[in-house]
C-alpha positions, 0 to 999 in steps of 0.5 A: 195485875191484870189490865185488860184481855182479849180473845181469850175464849179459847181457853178452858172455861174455868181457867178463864173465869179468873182472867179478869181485869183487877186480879192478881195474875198470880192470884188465879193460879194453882199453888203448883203452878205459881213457882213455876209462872213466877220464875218465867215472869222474873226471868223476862223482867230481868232479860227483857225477852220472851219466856214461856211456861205451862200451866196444868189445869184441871176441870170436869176429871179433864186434864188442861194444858195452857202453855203463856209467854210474857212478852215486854210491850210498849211503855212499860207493858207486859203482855201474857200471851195464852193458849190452850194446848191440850190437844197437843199435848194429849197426843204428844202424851199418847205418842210418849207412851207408844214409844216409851210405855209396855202397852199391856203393862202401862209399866216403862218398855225397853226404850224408857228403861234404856234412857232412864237407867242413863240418866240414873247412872249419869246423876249416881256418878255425878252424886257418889251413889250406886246403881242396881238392877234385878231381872226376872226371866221367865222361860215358859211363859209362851207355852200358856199363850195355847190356853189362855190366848192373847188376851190372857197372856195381857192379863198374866203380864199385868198380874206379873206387874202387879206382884212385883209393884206391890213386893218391892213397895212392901219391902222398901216401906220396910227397909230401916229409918237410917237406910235411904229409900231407894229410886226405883223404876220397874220396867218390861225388857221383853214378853218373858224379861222384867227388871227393877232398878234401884238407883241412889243407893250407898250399899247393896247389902239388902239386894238378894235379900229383896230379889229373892222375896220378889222372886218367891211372889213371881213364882207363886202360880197365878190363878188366871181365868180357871187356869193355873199358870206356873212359871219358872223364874231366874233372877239375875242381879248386877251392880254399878261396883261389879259390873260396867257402870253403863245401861249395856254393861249392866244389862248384860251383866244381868244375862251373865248372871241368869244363864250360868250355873252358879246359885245361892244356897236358899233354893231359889234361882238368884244369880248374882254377877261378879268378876269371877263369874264373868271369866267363866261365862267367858271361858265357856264362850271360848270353849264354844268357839273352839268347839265349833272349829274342831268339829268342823276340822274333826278334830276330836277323837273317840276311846273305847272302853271294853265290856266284859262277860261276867262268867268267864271275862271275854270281850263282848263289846265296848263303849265309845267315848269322846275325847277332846285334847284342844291345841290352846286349852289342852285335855277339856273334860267331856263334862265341860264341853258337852252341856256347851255343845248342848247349850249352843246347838253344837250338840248335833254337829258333834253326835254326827261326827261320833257317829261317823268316826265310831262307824268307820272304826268298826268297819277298819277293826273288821277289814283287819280281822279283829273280833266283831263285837258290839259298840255303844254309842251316847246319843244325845237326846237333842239327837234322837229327837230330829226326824232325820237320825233314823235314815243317818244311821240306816245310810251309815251302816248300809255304806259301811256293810255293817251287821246292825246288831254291832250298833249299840245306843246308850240314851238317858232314861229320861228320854225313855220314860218321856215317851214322847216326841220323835225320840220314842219312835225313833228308838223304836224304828232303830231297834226294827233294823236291828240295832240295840238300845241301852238305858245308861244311868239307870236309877237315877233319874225318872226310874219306874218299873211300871214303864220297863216292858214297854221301853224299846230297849235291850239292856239297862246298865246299873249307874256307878255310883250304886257299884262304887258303894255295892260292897259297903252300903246294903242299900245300894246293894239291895238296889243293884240286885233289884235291878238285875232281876227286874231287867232279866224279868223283862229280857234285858241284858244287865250291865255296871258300869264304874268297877273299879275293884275286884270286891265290886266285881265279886259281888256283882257275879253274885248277885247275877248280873251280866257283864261288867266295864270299868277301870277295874278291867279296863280304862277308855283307850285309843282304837289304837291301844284298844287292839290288846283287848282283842287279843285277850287283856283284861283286868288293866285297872 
């Protein structure tokens, strides 16, 4: 019972309304906050020392903090000792969420994530439950900044927000009445990266199903201000059973999972992390690292695979072709290393040396008097797309005293059909100093023959996997002979490549085209073994 007061003008006006000498302290609180006084009154009873406590009190839509002490007096007294926090601890709210919330979300940042996802995991062990964890990667989402400015890109990661709020709630409501309801926290890692974590869980069996529902929300493009935003989205989920139980274990299962190759069957991007998967991202590393190292030391070696005429089967030129026979790994195939070296930059350092040895091969094969024929070689499109490749190759031939007309670039057709960017220009300033430009794969990418007579190219090769089926399937046939006669339409040189029969190479001279490689007339070899092409072998399948 309240036995006298003091100086309490101070305190919020209706929260010292009820100090009042007779009441009932406890009397003139809020029901939250009579456990939490009770407790700190009993305990002080008991020690007989200082014990504090807060009291939250609400006046006007305004938010009070009045933090108390009970403090043992003479004579049996107690005093309770008040005072108006509410200053403080605004600003120590304030500075909270600087540190600890994403400031165009409100959602936690990567701080609070990394400090909530510990104590989730310390509190899972310490309870036998499990922790799981779901990230969304955008890979675009900076290119809308050009339109939509600054302002917009808040607007677009609240709309992020919002979806994934309303998608998780909406399916954990759903979730069965025997299936405990999950914990769960939805954090902003970075500008492009969101995670949900899902902590107090005894299995993960609805796991996918969910990323995939929320995954489908955050793909859906955003209406934003008369612009539509659409984004790409991977997912990347890890668990306390798969992964290392820590907050660096687990994130960075989840980026193991994003960015490898395997996905599930449902069309989506949802990624799932596993030991097997660790071992391959890991292998790749391996791979890159070693790659890297042989570049430098030039270790790699290049094979040519001859072309024939298809009217009399002479040599008319060859392709070069890169082999990697690692020390530790052994024979790595060109479809392993090649999306690594792309994937880690090693792209270039690897196009660089091609180039150099290809260019020295030519010039020792015509110091040694050997036929002068033509050598394709894959260019990347990373490649042709830096500002230097044009003076690289100019300064390689003219060293070398090599015609330009016996350098032959092999580029995907997507590069061409793009049309864009250095690339385009590039191939058109090759194709000025004399060199010859082929469009490899041709028919399976972005074909259209709208784009064929304005290509700076001189030869299109039909892909292997219409020659492979060319005597069996009249579709492929009829695909193989339309391109034929729309390449010799435009001027273009036709070749197949992938012959591996006589019955291949018999239908193709029917239907005209040009000239032929494969393993039907000739394997990738050594520049060594390559010598007996020039002497006239052919037919070697």
């Amino acid at each position: 019972v309240i036995q006298g007061i003091h100086q309490i003008e101070r305190l919020p006006i209706g929260f010292r309304a009820q100090m009042i000498v007779g009441n009932n302290f406890f009397e003139t609180l809020d029901e939250e906050s009579v456990q939490l006084v009770s407790t700190a009154w009993a305990t002080s009873q008991r020690t007989e020392e200082c014990e504090s406590f807060i009291v939250d009190y609400r006046q006007d839509e305004k938010q009070h903090t009045v933090q108390g002490r009970f403090v043992p007096g003479a004579e049996g007294e107690w005093l309770c000792l008040l005072q108006d926090q509410s200053a403080l601890f605004s600003c120590e709210q304030q500075a909270f969420e600087l540190e600890f919330k994403d400031a165009a979300t409100g959602i936690a940042n990567e701080k609070q994530l990394l400090s909530e996802l510990g104590s989730r995991l310390r509190e899972c062990r310490d309870t036998n439950t499990h922790t799981a964890i779901i990230r969304f990667s955008a890979t675009d989402l900076r290119s809308f900044e050009a339109t939509i400015g600054r302002g917009g890109m808040v607007k677009l990661a609240q709309a992020i927000v919002e979806r994934l709020e309303i998608g998780l709630e909406s399916y954990l409501t759903r979730l069965q009445a025997e299936t405990l309801r999950p914990s769960h926290l939805i954090a902003r890692l970075c500008d492009s990266d969101y995670v949900v974590v899902l902590s107090g869980l005894d299995s993960f069996e609805f796991i996918e199903e969910l990323a995939t529902l929320l995954l489908r929300r955050l793909s859906t493009s955003i209406d934003l201000d008369e612009h539509i935003c659409g984004i790409d989205w991977t997912a990347g989920i890890a668990d306390t059973l798969d992964a290392p139980p820590t907050t660096d274990g687990l994130l960075s299962a989840t980026a193991y999972a994003i960015y490898s190759d395997c996905a599930l069957p449902n069309g989506y991007r949802v990624h799932r992390y596993n030991s097997d998967l660790k071992a391959r991202v890991h292998h790749d590393i391996e791979i890159e690292r070693l790659l890297r190292r042989d570049i430098a030391d030039g270790v790699l070696e290049m094979h040519y695979q001859p072309k024939f005429d298809l009217s009399d089967l002479s040599l008319i030129g060859m392709e070069a072709l890169i082999r990697w026979n690692n020390a530790e790994l052994g024979f790595i195939s060109p479809a392993k290393f090649i999306p690594i070296a792309e994937k880690s930059g090693l792209i270039i350092s690897l196009s660089h040396l091609v180039v150099e040895k290809v260019l020295d091969q030519i010039a020792a094969w015509r110091d040694e008097g050997y036929k002068s024929v033509p050598t394709s070689i894959n260019i990347s499109g990373i490649h042709l797309n830096t500002r230097t490749i044009v003076e690289e190759l100019r300064a390689g031939i003219q060293q070398r005293r090599i015609p330009p007309e016996l350098v032959e670039l092999e580029v995907t057709e997507s590069i061409m059909v793009d049309g864009v960017g250095k690339a385009f220009k590039n191939l058109n300033e090759l194709r000025d100093m004399g060199i010859r430009v082929a469009i490899d794969d041709f028919g399976t990418g972005y074909s259209s023959l709208s784009y064929l007579k304005d290509l700076p190219a001189d030869c299109l090769k039909i892909d292997r996997s219409f020659v492979q089926s060319i005597t069996s399937d009249p579709t492929a046939e009829a695909i193989a002979r339309a391109i034929i006669t729309v390449g010799h339409d435009v001027n273009m040189h036709v070749i197949a490549e992938g012959v591996e029969t006589a019955e291949e190479l018999n239908k193709l001279a029917e239907l005209g085209c040009d000239s032929v490689q494969g393993y039907f007339t000739g394997r990738p070899v050594s520049s060594f073994e390559f010598t007996s092409f020039f002497e006239g072998a052919r037919l070697a399948g």
